[in-house]
C-alpha positions as CSV (number, residue, x, y, z in Angstrom):
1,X,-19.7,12.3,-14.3
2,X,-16.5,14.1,-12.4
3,X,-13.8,12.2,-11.3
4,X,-12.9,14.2,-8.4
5,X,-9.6,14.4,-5.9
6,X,-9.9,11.3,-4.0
7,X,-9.3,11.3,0.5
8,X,-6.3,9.1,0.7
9,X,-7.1,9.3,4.9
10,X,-7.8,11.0,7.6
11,X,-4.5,13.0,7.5
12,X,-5.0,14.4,3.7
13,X,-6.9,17.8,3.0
14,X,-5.2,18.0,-1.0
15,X,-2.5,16.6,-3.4
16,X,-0.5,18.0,-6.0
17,X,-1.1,16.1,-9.5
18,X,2.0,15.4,-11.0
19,X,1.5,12.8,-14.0
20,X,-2.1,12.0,-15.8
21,X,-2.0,8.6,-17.4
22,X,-4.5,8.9,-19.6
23,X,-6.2,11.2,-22.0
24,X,-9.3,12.3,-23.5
25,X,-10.7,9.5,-25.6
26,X,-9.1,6.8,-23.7
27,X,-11.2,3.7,-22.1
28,X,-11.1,3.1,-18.5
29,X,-12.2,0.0,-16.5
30,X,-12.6,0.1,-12.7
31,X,-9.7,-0.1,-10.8
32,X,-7.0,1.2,-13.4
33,X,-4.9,3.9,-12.6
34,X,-5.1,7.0,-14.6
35,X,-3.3,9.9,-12.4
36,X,0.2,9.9,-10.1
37,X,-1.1,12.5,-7.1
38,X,1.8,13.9,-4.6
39,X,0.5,13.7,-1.1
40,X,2.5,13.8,2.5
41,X,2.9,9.6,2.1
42,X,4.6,10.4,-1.1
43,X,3.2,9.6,-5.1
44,X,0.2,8.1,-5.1
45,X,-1.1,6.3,-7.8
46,X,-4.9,6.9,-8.1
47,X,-7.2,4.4,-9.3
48,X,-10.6,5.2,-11.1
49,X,-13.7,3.6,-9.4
50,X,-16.2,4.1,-12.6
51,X,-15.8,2.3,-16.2
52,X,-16.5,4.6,-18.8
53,X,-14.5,6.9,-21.4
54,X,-12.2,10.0,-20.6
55,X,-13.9,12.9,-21.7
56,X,-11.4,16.0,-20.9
57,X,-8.9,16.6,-18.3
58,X,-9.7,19.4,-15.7
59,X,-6.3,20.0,-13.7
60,X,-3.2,20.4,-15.5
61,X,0.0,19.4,-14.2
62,X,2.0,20.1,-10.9
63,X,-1.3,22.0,-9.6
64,X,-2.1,21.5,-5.8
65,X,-5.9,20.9,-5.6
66,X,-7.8,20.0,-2.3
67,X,-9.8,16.4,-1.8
68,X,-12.7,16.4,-3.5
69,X,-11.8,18.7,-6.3
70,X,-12.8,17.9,-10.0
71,X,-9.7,16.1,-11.7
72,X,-11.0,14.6,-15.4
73,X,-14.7,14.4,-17.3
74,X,-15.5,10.4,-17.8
75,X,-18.7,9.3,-19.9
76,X,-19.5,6.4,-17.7
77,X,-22.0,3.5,-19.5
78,X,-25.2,4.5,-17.5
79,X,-24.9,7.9,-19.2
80,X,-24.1,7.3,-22.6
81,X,-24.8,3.6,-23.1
82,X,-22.3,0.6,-23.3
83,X,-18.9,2.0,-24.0
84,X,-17.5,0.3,-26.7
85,X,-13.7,-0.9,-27.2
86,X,-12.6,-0.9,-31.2
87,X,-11.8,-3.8,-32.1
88,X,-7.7,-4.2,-33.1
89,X,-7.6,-4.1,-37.0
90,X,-7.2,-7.9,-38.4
91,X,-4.1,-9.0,-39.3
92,X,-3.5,-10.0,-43.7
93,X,-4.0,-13.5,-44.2
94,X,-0.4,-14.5,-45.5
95,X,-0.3,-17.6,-47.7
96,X,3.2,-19.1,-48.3
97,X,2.5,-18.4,-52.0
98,X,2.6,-14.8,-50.9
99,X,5.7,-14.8,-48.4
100,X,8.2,-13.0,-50.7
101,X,12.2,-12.5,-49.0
102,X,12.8,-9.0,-47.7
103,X,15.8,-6.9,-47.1
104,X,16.3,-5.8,-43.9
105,X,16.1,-1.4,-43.9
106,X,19.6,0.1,-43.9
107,X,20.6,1.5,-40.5
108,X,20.5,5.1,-40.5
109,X,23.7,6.4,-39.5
110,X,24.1,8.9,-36.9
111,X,26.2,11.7,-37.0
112,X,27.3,13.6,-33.8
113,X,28.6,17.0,-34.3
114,X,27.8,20.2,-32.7
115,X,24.5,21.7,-31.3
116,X,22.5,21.2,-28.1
117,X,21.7,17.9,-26.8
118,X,18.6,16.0,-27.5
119,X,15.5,16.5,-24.8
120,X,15.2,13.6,-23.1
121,X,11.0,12.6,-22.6
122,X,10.1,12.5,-18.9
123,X,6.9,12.7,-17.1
124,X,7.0,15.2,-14.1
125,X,6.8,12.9,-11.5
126,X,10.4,10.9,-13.0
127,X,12.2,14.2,-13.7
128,X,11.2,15.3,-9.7
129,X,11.8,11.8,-8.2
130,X,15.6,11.6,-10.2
131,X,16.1,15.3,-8.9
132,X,15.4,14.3,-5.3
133,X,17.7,11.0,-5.3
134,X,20.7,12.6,-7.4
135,X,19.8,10.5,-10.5
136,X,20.8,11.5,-14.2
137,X,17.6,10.9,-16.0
138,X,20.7,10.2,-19.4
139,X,21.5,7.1,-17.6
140,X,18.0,5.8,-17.1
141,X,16.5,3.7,-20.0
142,X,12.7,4.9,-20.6
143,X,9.9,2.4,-21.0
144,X,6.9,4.5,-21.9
145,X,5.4,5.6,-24.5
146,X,8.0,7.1,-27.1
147,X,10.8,6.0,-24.6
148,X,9.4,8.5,-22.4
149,X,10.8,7.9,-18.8
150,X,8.7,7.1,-15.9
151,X,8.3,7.0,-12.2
152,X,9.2,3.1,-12.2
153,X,12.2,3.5,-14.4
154,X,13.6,6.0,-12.0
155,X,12.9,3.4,-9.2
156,X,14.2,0.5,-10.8
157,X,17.4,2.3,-11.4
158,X,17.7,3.5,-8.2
159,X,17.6,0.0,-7.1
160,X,20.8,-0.1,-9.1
161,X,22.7,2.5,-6.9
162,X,23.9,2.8,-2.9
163,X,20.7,3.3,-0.4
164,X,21.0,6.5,0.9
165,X,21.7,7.2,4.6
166,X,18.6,7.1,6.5
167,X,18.5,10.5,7.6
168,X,18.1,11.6,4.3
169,X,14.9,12.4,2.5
170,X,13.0,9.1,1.8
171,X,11.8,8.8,-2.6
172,X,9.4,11.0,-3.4
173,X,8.2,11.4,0.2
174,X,8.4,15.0,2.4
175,X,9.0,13.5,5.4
176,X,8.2,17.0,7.6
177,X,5.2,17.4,5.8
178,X,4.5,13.9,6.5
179,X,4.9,14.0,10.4
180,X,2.8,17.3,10.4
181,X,-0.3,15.4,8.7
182,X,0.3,12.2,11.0
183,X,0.5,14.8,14.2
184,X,-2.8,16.2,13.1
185,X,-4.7,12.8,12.6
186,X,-3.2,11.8,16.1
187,X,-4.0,15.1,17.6
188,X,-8.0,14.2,16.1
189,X,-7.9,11.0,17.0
190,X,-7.3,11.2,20.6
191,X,-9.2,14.4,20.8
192,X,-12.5,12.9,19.0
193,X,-12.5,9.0,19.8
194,X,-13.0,7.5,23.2
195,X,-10.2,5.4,23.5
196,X,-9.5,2.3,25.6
197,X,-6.8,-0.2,26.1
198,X,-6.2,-3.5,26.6
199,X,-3.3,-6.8,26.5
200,X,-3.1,-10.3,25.8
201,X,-0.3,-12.1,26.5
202,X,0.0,-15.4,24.3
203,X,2.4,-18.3,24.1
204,X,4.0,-18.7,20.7
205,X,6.3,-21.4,21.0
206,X,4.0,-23.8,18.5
207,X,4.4,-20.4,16.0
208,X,8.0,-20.9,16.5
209,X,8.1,-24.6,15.9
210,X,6.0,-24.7,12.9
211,X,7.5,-21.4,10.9
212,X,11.1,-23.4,11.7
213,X,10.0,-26.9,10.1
214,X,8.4,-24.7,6.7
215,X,11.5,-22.6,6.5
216,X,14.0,-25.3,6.6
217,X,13.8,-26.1,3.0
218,X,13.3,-22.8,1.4
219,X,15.8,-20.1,0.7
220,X,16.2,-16.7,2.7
221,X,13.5,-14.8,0.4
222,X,10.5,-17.1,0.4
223,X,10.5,-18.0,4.3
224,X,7.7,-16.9,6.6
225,X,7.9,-14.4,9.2
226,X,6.0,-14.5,12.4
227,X,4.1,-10.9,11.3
228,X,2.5,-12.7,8.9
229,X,0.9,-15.2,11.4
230,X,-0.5,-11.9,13.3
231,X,-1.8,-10.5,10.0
232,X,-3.7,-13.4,9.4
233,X,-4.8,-14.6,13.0
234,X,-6.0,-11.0,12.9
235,X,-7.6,-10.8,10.2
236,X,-9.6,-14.4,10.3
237,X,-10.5,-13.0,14.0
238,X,-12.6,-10.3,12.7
239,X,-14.6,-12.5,10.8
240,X,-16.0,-13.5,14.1
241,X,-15.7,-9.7,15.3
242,X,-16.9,-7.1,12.8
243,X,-17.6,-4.8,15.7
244,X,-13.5,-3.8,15.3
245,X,-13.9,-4.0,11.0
246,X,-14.8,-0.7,10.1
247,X,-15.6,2.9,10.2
248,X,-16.7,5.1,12.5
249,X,-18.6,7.9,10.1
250,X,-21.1,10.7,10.5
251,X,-21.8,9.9,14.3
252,X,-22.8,6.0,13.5
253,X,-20.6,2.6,12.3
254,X,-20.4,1.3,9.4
255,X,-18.6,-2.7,9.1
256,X,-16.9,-4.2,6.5
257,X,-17.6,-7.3,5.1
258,X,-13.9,-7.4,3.4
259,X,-11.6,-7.0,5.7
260,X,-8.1,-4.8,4.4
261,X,-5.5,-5.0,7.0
262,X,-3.0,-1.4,7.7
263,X,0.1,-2.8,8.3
264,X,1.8,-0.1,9.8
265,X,5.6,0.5,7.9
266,X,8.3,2.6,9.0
267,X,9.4,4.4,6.2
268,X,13.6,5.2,6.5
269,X,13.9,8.5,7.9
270,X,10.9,8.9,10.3
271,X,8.4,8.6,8.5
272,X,5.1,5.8,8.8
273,X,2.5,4.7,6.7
274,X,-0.3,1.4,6.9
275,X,-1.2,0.5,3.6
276,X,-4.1,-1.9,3.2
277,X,-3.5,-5.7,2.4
278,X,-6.0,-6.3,0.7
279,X,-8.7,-9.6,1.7
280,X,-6.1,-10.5,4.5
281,X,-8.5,-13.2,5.9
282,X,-8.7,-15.0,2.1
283,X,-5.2,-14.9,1.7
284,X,-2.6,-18.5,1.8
285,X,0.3,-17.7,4.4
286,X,2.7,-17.6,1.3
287,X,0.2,-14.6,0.2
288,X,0.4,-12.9,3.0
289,X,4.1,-12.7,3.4
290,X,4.7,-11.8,-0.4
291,X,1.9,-8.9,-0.3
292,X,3.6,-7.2,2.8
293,X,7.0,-7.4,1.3
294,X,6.0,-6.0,-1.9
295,X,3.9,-3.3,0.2
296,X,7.2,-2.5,2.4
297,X,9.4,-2.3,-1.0
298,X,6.5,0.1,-2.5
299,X,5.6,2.6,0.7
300,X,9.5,2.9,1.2
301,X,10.0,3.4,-2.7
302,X,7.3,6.6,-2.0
303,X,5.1,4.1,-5.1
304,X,1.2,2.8,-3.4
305,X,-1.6,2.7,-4.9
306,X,-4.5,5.1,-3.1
307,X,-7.2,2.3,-2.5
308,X,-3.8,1.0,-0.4
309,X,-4.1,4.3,1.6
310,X,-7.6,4.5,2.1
311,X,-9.2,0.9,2.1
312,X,-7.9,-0.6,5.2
313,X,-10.5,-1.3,7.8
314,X,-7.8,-1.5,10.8
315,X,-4.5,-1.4,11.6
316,X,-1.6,-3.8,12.8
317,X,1.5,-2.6,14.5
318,X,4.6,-4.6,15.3
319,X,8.0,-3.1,16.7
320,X,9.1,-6.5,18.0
321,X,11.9,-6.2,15.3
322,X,13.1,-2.8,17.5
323,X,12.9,-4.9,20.9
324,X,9.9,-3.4,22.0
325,X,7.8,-5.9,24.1
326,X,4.4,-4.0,24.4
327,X,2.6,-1.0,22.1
328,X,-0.5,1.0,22.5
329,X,-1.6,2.3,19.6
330,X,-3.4,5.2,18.4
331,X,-6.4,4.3,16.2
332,X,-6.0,6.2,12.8
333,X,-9.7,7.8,11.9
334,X,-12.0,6.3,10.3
335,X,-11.4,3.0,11.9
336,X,-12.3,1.8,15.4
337,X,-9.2,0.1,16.5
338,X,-5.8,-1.1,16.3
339,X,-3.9,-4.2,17.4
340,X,0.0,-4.2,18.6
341,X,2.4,-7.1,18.4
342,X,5.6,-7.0,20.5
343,X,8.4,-8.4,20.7
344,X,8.6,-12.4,21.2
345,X,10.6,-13.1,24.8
346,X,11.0,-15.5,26.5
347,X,9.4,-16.6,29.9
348,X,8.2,-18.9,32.6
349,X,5.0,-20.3,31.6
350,X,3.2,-23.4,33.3
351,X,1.9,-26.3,31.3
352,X,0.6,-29.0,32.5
353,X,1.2,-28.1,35.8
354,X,4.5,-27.5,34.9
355,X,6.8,-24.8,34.8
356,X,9.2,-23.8,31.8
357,X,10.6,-21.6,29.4
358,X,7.9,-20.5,26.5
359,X,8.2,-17.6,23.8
360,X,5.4,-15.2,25.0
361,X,4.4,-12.2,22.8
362,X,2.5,-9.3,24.1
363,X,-0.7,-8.5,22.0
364,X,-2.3,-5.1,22.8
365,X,-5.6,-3.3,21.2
366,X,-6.4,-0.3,21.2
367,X,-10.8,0.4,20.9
368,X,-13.2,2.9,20.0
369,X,-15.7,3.0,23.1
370,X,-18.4,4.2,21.1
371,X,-18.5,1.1,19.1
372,X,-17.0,-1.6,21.2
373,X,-16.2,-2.1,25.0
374,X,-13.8,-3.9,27.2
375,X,-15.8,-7.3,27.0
376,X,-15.8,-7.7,23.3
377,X,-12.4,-6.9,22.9
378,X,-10.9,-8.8,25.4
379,X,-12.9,-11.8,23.4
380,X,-11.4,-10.4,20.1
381,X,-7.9,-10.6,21.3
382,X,-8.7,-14.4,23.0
383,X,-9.5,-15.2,19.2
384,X,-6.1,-14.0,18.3
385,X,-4.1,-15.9,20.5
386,X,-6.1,-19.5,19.6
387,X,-5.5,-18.9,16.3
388,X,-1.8,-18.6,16.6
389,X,-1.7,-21.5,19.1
390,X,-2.7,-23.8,15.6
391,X,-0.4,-21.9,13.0
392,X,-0.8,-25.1,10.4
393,X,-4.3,-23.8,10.3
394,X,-3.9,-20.7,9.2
């Protein structure tokens, strides 16, 4: 069968291959990645979604092929039968009777005189991500095969160095090319889907309360954020309201069962992705919190994996952290909607008859008419708020 140039959204139309990592012969299981593809969200590392055995390669190297373009051959196991793994060679059976001492090899010894300098083993996408960030690939220690350098020793040296100013060029990412593609799926978006709006305004003070008691004892990076409360009120929600987990394809809509959360990430320098997090609604709070830090570090690295880009069923916004208290979304095709969280403020709020001061936060969705109206929504976003008025259940 081909393995062909996967959609990583509505927003991609091709991708420039710039690292295979595998070749003919090798075994593949679903799920492993096997190519690094450059799109306007920066590398991608595509996954393979077929077991079988690489048969040839079809696309050579910094080439700019369009979605759904042949990459690689694979002999999958309903064409050719059960693929087979060799197994390793047995080690010797060593008896103590046979255990003889050894001299340890001389150390060759090197002799630096004249002549050019030795090539140093990169893959494309290292030598191009070390170009863009002012990295000498010399100072970078290789961990591949050979020593060969990688994409994520480049990164893990650069973690080593200053951050750059924001206005400069995020890793591996072309940020103008990046706004054009997320003008065009905005631009489709509004143009194609029938969108309407609504708010919920919810009082978070037991949030508050309950993240303060769990963070006391921990340190600074293993404390809970409030986001992660949203993602998973969110996500748990849907399970009662499918009608906003999914895609809109092909003039019908399809749900989910699973349900991938976009959480919507700023990337430095203007730039915004929503990789999924993956199973949200299975997920401990603990989970939750580490997968969307190690999603943030990874989408502002220009390093996600492309079932991150194109799995999640919808999207969750937040820029309570930039002071803004309300946000109407745009709903990113395929999906069918989007929820906003704003900022957490404080306001008069009665209870028990009683007036006082309460943290309120402003939850907003944005819905596709032709799958969803007002009514269900406004019950969807209900959801959300009694959710987060029990956060120890979550």
């Amino acid at each position: 069968m081909e393995f062909r140039m996967p959609s990583l959204g509505a927003d991609m139309e091709a991708g420039t291959l710039m690292e295979w990592l595998v070749k003919p012969g090798d075994i593949v299981k679903r799920g492993d990645v096997v190519a690094v593809v450059d799109t306007q969200k920066g590398a991608i590392e595509v996954e393979i979604y077929q077991a079988g055995r690489i048969e040839q390669l079809l696309v050579g190297l910094d080439t700019k092929v369009p979605v759904g373009t042949p990459l690689a051959l694979l002999r999958t196991e309903a064409e050719a039968g059960p693929v087979e793994v060799p197994p390793p060679p047995a080690a010797p059976r060593i008896t103590p009777s046979r255990i003889a001492p050894t001299t340890p090899p001389p150390i060759p010894t090197v002799i630096v005189g004249p002549g050019p300098a030795p090539q140093l083993r990169a893959s494309p996408a290292a030598r191009r991500l070390a170009q863009e960030r002012g990295i000498d690939l010399a100072t970078v220690t290789g961990s591949g095969p050979g020593g060969a350098i990688t994409s994520e020793d480049v990164e893990r040296r650069l973690t080593k160095v200053a951050a750059p100013p924001e206005e400069k060029r995020a890793a591996g990412i072309d940020l103008g090319a990046m706004r054009v593609a997320i003008a065009a799926a905005m631009a489709r978006s509004k143009r194609e889907i029938p969108h309407y709006y609504l708010e919920h305004q919810v009082d978070v003070t037991p949030c508050e309360r309950w993240l303060s008691e769990q963070n006391a004892p921990r340190p600074p990076e293993d404390r809970l954020l409030i986001g992660a409360l949203a993602i998973k009120a969110t996500a748990l929600a849907l399970r009662r309201f499918p009608a906003f987990n999914g895609f809109y394809r092909d003039g019908k809509f399809e749900p989910v069962q699973a349900v991938h959360i976009g959480v919507a990430i700023a990337i430095r320098g203007g730039g915004l992705a929503a990789p999924a997090l993956h199973d949200a609604d299975g997920l401990l709070l603990d989970e939750v919190m580490a997968r969307m830090r190690d999603l943030v570090q990874r989408m502002r690295a220009g390093r996600i994996r492309s079932s991150e880009i194109s799995d999640p069923t919808i999207t969750v916004s937040s820029l309570g952290e930039r002071g803004v208290e309300a946000l109407y979304g745009v709903i990113y095709p395929p999906q069918v909607a989007i929820v906003g969280f704003g900022k957490v403020v404080t306001r008069p709020w009665v209870i028990d008859g009683a007036i006082g001061p309460r943290s309120v936060v402003t939850i907003t969705l944005a819905g596709d008419h032709r799958v969803s109206d007002g009514h269900a929504g406004a019950l969807f976003l209900a959801e959300i708020g009694k959710l987060l008025q029990e956060p120890g259940k979550l």
